[in-house]
C-alpha positions in Angstrom: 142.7 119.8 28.8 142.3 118.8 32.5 141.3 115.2 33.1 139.4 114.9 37.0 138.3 111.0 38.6 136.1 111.7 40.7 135.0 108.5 43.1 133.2 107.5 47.0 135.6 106.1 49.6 138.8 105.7 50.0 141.8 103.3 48.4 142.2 100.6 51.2 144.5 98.2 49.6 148.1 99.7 49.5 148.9 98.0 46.5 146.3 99.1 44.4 146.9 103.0 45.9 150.9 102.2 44.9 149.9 101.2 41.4 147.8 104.2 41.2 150.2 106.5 42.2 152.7 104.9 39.9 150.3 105.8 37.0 149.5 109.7 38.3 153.5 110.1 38.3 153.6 109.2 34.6 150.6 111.0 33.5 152.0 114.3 34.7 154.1 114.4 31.4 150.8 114.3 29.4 148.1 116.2 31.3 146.6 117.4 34.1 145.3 114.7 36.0 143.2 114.7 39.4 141.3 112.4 41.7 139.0 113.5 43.6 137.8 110.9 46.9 134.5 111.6 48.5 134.0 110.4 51.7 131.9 107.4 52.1 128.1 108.1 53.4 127.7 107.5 57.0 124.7 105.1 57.7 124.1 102.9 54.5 122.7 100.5 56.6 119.5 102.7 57.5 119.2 103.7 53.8 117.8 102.1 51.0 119.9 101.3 47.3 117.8 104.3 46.2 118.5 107.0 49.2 122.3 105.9 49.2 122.4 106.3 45.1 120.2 109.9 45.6 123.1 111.0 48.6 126.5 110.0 46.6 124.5 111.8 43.6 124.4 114.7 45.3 128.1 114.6 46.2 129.1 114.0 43.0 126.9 116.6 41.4 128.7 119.5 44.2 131.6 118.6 42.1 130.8 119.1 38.5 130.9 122.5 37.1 128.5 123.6 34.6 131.1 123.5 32.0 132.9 120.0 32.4 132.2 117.3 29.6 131.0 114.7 32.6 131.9 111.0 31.3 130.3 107.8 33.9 132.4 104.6 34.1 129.2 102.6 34.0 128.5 98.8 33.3 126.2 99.9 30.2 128.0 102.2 28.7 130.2 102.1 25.4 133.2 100.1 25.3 136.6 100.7 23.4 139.7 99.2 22.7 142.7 101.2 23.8 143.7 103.0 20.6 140.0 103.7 20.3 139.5 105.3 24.0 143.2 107.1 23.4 141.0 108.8 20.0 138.3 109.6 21.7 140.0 111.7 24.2 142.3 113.2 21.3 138.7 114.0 19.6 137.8 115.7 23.2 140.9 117.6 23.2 140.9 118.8 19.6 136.8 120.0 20.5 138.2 122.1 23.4 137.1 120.4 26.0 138.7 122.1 28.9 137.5 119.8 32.0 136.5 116.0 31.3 135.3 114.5 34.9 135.3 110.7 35.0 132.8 109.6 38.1 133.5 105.9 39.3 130.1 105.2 41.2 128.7 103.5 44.5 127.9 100.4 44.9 124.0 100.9 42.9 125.4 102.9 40.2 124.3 106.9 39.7 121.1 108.5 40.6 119.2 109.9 37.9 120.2 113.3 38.4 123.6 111.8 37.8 122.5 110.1 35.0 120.5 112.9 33.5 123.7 115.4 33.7 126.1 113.2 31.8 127.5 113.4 28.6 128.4 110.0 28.0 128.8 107.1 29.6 131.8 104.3 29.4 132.3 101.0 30.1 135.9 99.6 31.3 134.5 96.0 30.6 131.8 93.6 30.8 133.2 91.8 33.8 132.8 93.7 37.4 135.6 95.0 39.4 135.8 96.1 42.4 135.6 99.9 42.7 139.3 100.0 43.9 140.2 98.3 40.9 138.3 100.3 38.4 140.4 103.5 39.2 143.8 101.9 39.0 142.3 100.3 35.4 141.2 103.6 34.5 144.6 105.6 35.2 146.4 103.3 33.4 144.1 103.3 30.5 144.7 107.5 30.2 148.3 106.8 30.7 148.2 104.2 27.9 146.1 106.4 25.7 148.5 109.2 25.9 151.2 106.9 25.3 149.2 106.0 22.2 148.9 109.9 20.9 152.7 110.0 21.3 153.1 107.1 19.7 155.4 106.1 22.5 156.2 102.1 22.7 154.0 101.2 26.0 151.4 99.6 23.7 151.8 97.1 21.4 149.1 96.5 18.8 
């Protein structure tokens, strides 16, 4: 299975982008693991919370192939403890998923085509966090989960 992230904007904080990095180092043991950056839309301020969720929507959707199981980290969607996240992704791979794309979105959420094309939808946590920090949350979380399949001693229950 190949595991893609697939965000808006850049990492600006160099720590976050360090602990990030740290986390796609480990994760190459386990799986293949890619994040994809789209550039943020030029001109937000002439755009309304619906135009700028329609253009990212778009972007995102360019990504997706018709194929890949597409999972949005999205304030309403399920939540899991670790050891249940790390089974639902050994339940993915055991289905034969061959491509699940995680989408981290703007600052409105998804458009409705977004929506519309998911397959589910997950939430990190009930608190908000900063975009930046969702992605270095969510790389650790896969590493953590495949730590758990292992049963490797990087979580402690």
């Amino acid at each position: 299975m190949k595991i893609s992230l697939i965000c808006i904007g850049k990492t600006d904080d160099k720590y976050i982008q360090e602990g990030i990095d740290k986390y796609l180092k480990r994760l190459k043991h386990y799986v293949t693991f890619t994040i994809t950056v789209i550039p943020d839309i030029k001109n937000v301020k002439n755009m309304s919370e619906a135009q700028q969720k329609e253009k990212e929507g778009e972007m995102f959707l360019k990504q997706i192939g018709n194929q890949d199981f597409l999972v949005l980290l999205d304030e309403h969607g399920k939540e899991f403890r670790s050891v249940e996240f790390s089974n639902y992704l050994e339940q993915k791979m055991l289905a034969s998923v061959q491509h699940m794309v995680f989408l981290i979105g703007g600052p409105y959420g998804f458009s409705e085509a977004v929506m519309a094309r998911a397959n589910f939808k997950i939430s990190l946590s009930k608190l908000t966090f900063s975009h930046q920090m969702v992605r270095l949350f969510f790389v650790e979380q896969v590493y953590r989960a495949f730590s758990i399949m292992r049963g490797e001693p990087y979580h402690h229950e």
